[in-house]
C-alpha positions in Angstrom: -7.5 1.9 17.7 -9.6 0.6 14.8 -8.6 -2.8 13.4 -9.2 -3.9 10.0 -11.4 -6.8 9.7 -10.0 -7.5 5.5 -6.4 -7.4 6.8 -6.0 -7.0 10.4 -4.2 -4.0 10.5 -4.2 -1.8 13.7 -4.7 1.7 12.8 -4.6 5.0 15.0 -8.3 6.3 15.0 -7.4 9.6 14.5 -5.3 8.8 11.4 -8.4 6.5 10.0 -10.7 9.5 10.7 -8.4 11.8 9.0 -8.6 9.3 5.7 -12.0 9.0 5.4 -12.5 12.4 5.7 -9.8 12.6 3.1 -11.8 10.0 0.9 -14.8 11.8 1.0 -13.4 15.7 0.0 -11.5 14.3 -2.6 -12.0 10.2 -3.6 -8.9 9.7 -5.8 -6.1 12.1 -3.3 -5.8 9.1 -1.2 -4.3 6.5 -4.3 -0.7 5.8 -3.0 -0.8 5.4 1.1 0.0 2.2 2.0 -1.2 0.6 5.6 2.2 1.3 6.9 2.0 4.9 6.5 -1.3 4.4 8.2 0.1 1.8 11.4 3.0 4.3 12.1 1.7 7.2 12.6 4.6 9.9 13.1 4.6 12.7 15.8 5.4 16.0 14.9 6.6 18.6 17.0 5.3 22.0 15.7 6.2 24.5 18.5 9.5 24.0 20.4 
């Protein structure tokens, strides 16, 4: 888990990975996720 030292939020490391990759492909995609999209990462179940 990485923890943000600004705020304190506990984010999936996978799902901060994914946004800096995000930020650096395309810098101004990423406007609009809040840290709560980013804390609660969902599960999805592709292949039943």
């Amino acid at each position: 888990l990485y923890v943000c030292k600004e705020c304190g939020a506990v984010i999936n490391a996978d799902v901060n990975g994914a946004l800096n990759i995000l930020k650096k492909v395309s810098p101004n995609s990423h406007n609009g996720i809040g840290v709560g999209v980013l804390t609660s990462p969902v599960r999805l179940r592709l292949v039943s």
